[in-house]
N, C-alpha and C positions, 0 to 999 in steps of 0.2 A: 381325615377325621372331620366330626361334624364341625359348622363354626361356633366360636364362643360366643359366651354369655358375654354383652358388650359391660354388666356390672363388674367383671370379673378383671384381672392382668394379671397373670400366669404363665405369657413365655413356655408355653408347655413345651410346645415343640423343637426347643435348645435343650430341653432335658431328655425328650426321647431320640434327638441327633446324638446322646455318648451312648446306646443301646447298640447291639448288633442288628444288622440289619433285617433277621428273622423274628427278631422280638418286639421291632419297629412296626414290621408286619403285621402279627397279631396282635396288638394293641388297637391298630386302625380298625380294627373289627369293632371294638368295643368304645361305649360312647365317653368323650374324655371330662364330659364335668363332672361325674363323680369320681375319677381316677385319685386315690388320695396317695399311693405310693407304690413301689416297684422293688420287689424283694430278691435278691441275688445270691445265693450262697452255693459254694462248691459242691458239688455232687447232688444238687438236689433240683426239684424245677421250677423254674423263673415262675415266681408268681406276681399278678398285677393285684392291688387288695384294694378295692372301691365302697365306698361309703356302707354301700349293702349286701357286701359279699366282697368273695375272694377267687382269685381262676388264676389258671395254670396257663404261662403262657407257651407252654410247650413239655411232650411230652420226655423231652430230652436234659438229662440233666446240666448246669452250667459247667463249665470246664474252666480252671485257670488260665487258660489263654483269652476268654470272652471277657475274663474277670478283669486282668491285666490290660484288656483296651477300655471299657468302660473307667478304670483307674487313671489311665494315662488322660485320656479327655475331659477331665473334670480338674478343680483347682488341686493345690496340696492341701493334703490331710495336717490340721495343727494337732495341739498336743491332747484334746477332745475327742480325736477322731474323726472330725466333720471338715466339708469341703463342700467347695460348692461351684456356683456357674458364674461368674462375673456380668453385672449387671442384670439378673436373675435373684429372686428370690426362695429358690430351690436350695433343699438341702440334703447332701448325700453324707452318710454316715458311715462306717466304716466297722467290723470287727475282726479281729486279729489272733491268729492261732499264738500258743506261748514262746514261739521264735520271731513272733513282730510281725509276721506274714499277713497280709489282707484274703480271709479266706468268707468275707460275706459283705454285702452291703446293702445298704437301705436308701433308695434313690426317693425321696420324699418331696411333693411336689408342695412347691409357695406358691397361693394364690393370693393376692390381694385384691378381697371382697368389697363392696362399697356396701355402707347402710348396714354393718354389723354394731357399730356402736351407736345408733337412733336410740335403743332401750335407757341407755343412761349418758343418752347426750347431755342432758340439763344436769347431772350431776357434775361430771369434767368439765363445762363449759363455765358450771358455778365455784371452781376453785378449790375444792374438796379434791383430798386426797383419796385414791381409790385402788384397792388392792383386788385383783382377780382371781379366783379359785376353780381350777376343775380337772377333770382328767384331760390327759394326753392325747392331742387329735379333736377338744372340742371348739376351738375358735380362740387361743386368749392372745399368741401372739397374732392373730388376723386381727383383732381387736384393736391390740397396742398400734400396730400403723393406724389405724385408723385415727385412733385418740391423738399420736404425733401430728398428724395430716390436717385435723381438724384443729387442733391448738394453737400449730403455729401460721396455719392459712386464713383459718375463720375466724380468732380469736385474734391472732398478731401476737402472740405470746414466742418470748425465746424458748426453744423447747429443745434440748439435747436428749437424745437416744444413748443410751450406753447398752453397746449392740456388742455381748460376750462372745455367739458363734456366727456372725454375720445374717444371725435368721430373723431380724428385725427390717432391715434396711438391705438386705441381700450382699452377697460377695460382691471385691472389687473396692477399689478405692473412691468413687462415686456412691452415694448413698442413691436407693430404687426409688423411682416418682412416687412410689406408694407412700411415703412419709413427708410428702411435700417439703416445705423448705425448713421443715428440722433439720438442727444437724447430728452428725452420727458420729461418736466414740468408738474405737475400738477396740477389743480390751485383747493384749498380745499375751494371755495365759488364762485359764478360767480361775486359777488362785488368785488375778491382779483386780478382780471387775470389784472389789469391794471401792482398792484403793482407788481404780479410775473416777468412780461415781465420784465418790470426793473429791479429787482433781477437777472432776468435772465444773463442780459447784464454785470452787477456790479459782479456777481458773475465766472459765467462758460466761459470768452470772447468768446461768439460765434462770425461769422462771417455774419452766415445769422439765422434772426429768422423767424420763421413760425407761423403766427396766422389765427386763425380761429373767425371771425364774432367780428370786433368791433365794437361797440355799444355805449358807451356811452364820454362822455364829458374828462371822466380821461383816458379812451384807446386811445383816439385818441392824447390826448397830449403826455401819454407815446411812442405812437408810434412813434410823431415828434421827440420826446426827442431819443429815438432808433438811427432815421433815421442820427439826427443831431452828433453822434458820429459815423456814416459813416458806420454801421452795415447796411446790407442789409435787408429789409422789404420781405416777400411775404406774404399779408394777403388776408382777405376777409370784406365787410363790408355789414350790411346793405343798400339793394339798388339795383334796376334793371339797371341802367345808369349812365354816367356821369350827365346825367340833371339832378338827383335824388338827387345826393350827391351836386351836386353845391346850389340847395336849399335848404339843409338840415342843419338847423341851430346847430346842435348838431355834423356830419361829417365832413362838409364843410371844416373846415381845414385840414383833407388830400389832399384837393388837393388845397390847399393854402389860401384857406375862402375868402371868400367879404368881402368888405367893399364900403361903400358909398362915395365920393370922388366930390368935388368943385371944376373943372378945370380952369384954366384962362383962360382969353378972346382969346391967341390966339392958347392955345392948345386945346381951344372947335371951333374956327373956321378951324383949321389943320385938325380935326375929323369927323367936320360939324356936331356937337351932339347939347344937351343942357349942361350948364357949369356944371348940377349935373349929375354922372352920376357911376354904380356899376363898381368897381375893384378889380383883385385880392388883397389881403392883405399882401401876401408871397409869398416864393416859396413853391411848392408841396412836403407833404412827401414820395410820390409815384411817380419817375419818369413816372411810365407807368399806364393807366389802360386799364384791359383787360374786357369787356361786353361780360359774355359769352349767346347767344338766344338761345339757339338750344346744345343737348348736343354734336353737330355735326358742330358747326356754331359760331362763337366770333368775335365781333367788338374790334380792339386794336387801342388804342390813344397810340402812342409809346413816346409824350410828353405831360404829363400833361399839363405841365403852357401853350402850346399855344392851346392847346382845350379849356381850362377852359376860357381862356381871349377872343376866339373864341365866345362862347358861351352869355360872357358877352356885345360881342360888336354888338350880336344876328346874328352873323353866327353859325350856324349849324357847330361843328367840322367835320371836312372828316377822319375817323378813317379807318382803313384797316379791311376789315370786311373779314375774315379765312374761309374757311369750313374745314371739316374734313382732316387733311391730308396736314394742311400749304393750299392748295388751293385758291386761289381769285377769285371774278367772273371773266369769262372772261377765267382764266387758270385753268379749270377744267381737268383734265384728265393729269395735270403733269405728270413729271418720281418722283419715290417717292424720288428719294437722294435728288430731290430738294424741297422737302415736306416743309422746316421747312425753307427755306430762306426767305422768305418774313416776318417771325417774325422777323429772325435777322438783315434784314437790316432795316426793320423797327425800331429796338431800336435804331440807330445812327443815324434815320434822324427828322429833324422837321416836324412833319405836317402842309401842306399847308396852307398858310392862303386866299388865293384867285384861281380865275382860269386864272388869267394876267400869263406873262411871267417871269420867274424870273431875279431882275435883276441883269446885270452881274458888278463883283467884281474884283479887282486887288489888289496887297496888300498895303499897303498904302504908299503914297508918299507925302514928300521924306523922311521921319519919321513915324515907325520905319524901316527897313529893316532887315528882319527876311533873315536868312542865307535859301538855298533851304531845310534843315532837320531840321529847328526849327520846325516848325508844326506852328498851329493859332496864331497869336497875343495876348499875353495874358495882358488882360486891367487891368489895378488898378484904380478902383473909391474913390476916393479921397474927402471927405464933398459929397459924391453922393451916391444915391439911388441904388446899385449894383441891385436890382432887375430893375430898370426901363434901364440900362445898357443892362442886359440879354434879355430883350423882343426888343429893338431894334434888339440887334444883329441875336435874331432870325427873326425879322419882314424883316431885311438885307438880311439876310442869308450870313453873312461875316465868312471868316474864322477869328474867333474869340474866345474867352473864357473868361469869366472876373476869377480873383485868388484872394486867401483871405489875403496872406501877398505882400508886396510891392518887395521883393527881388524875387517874380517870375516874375513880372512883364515886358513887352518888351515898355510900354505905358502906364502910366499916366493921366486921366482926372480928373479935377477935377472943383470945382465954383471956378470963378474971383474971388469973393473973398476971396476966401483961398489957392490964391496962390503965396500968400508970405510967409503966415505959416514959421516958422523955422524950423518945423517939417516937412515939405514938402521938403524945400529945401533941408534938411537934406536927405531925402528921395532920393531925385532924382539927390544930388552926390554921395551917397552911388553907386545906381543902375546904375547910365547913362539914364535912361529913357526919354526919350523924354514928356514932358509937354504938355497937350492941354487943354483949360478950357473951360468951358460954363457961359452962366450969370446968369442961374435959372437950379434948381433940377427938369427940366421937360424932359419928353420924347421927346416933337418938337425939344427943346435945343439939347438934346444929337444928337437927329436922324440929324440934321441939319451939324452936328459938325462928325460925322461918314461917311456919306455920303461922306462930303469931305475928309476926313483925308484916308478913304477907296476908291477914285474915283469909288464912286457907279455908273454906268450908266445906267442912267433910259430912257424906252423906245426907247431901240436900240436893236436888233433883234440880236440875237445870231449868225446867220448865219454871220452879217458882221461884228461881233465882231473879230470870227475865223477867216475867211477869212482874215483881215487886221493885228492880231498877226501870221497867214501863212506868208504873205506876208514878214512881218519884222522879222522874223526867218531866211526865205528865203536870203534876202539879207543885215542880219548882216553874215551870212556865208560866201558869194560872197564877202564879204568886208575884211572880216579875210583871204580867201582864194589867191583872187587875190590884195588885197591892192588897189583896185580903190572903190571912194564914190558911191553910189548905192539911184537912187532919187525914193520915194513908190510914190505910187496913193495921193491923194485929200484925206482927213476925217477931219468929225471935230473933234473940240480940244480935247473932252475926250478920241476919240479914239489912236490921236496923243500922247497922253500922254502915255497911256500902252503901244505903237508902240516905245515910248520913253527908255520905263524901259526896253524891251528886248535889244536896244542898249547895255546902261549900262549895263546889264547883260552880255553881251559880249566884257566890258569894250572899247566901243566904243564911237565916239563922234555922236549926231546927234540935226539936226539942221532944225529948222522949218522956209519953205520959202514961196513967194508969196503972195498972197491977197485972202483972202475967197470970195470964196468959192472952190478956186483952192488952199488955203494953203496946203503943203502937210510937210511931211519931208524928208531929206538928209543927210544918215545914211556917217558917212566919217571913213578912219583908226584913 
């Protein structure tokens, strides 16, 4: 056979040493890098089925006797049906007539590819959790080695494999070079791989775990349970898409689950919906998910919860859709250094929820005032929904974060009504934080309440945003420089307002004069 692809380690030829030696034969005829698997079943003929087609490796049908030695040279079948080659990351499968008999198998060749996970290197390598989607056969566990290999080699991160049919790290008690010095779990029934994961975490502290294909109802909670002690996720699950798994009553809470939800009168007029209407339940246990089409080709949602709520409010999420090589349509034919940047700026940003303009943001005044190196504002919801908090802030795109104890906090919200709490107050002489409250535990409430606290400006064009914080840069300078007041152009109030804070920012006085639609300000020493 031809030689390999040196990106490749495939061991091919241990997997075609359990073949009879006429089917060894014909193979060699055909060229072995697209060989994906070797079909066996009694009375019918050996077929090889390669990336782009399928052929008959002979015109002769298999006999139980060919079957019976190809079975004998391979490991034991567990109670999955799968076996494999030790020290090989092939895997042969096995199906069985109603008296337990092995009357077919599927001899499936492991390769481990290099440079399949470039497209969202900078996503895994930035500590986001990332869940994989696609049909069977298109890359996700070639993936997953990759992601182990990289985490725990280039990164130094503890990274356990919880490897249910040995097709992560291959058969054998040695884990395959292909996951570098991760180590590998193995899980002794496909009903125990929930509890392993957890043993996993309770036992070895990893930092990142690695699974492959959850499935049922107790994996997907172990895995929130994982996710919720801050260990990093990269799995795979049942499912071609995000829309797969959003109605997938059994998944669905990886990426936060639905539920059904009765709005009030004016948060269903805010929406323009009906007052019943599907939400997420959560947050997502997978910051990211990546939809791989093509082994050459993946749609990445670099934020769960606003595709998923995307979705529910029947927009279509806008995920960034990869080719080979980090590529995006449009930027075909990159320089390769920059291969892999669109995954990684993709993982810090929100996806889009519209195609309006975004609007623009100032930091909130006159409370809190975050020093220029604090970084976002970070909110403490208080008697509030921290989740309905976070989807504003992304709906805003405020520099923002909500935190889960009160002593990080820069800000404060909470219900009127609980804002006498003694525990509150307690809270906010402890910190200094500044107070803001709302009347109900809704999103209108919050958004209504952030908006102002953050001078959101809605439908004002960027261009004159710039243009008029130019301006007041410009002549807070001429005012520090020469000590004479310096009067800006005409804006309205909101703009006057951030025109206001870079005064103060330059511990300046300034002072808004005239009649609208000629009010302007007049920055003074």
């Amino acid at each position: 056979m031809n030689e390999q692809d040196p990106s490749r380690t495939d061991d091919l030829q241990l997997l075609l040493n359990t073949l009879p030696a006429s089917l060894r034969g014909a193979l060699d005829e055909q060229p072995p890098e697209g060989l994906v698997e070797v079909v066996l079943d009694v009375g019918r003929p050996p077929q090889a089925r390669f990336a782009k087609g399928t052929t008959n490796l002979s015109p002769e049908p298999v006999s139980r006797e060919q079957l019976d030695r190809v079975v004998a040279a391979v490991g034991e079948f567990t109670a999955d049906n799968r076996a494999g080659i030790e020290g090989t990351l092939h895997r042969i499968s096995a199906m069985r007539n109603r008296l337990g008999e092995i009357i077919g198998l599927t001899l499936r060749v492991g390769r481990a590819v290099l440079g399949t996970v470039e497209p969202i290197r900078g996503l895994v390598e930035s500590g986001h959790s990332a869940l994989l989607l696609g049909r069977p056969g298109v890359g996700k566990t070639t993936m997953l080695r990759e992601v182990a290999r990289i985490l725990a080699d280039d990164q130094g991160k503890r990274v356990v494999v919880i490897d249910t049919a040995n097709e992560i790290a291959g058969d054998g008690d040695i884990p395959h070079p292909a996951i570098g010095s991760a180590r590998r779990m193995q899980v002794p029934h496909p009903d125990r791989q929930h509890g392993v994961m957890i043993e996993a975490v309770e036992n070895h502290m990893p930092e990142v775990i690695v699974i492959d294909e959850i499935g049922t109802h107790a994996e997907a909670a172990a895995a929130r349970t994982i996710a919720e002690r801050g260990v990093q996720l990269i799995g795979t699950a049942h499912g071609t898409s995000l829309e797969n798994l959003v109605v997938n009553p059994t998944l669905s809470d990886l990426v936060g689950g639905v539920q059904t939800v009765t709005l009030g009168d004016e948060e269903a007029r805010w929406r323009g919906t009906q007052k019943t209407v599907s939400e997420r339940k959560g947050p997502p246990t997978f910051d990211a998910v990546v939809e791989l089409v093509q082994r050459d080709e993946l749609i990445l949602h670099a934020d769960t919860a606003a595709a998923v709520d995307n979705l529910l409010q029947g927009v279509a999420p806008k995920g960034r859709r990869i080719h080979s090589g980090g590529n995006t349509p449009g930027q075909e034919g990159a320089p390769e250094a920059n291969q892999s940047e669109s995954a990684a700026a993709a993982a810090s940003e929100a996806e889009a929820n519209d195609d309006e303009p975004e609007p623009r943001t100032a930091p909130p005044s006159p409370t809190p005032s975050p020093g220029p190196d604090s970084g976002p504002v970070r909110i403490y919801p208080y008697a509030l929904s921290r989740d309905h908090v976070d989807r504003v802030i992304r709906e805003l795109k405020l520099e923002a974060l909500t935190v889960n104890r009160p002593e990080q906090a820069t800000l404060v919200v909470a219900r009127r009504s609980h804002a006498d709490d003694p525990r509150l107050r307690q809270l906010l002489d402890r910190t200094g934080a500044p107070l803001h409250v709302v009347k109900k535990n809704t999103t209108a409430q919050i958004r209504k309440l952030l908006e102002k606290v953050f001078n959101v400006l809605k439908g004002l064009q960027d261009e004159e945003v710039d243009s008029a914080l130019k301006e007041a840069e410009e002549a807070a300078h001429r005012v520090v420089t020469e000590g004479d007041p310096v009067a800006l152009e005409p804006h309205s109030g909101p703009v006057r307002q951030l025109q206001h804070q870079v005064a103060v920012r330059y511990d300046l006085i300034a002072e808004s004069v005239g009649s609208e639609p000629l009010r302007h300000l007049v920055i003074h020493p």
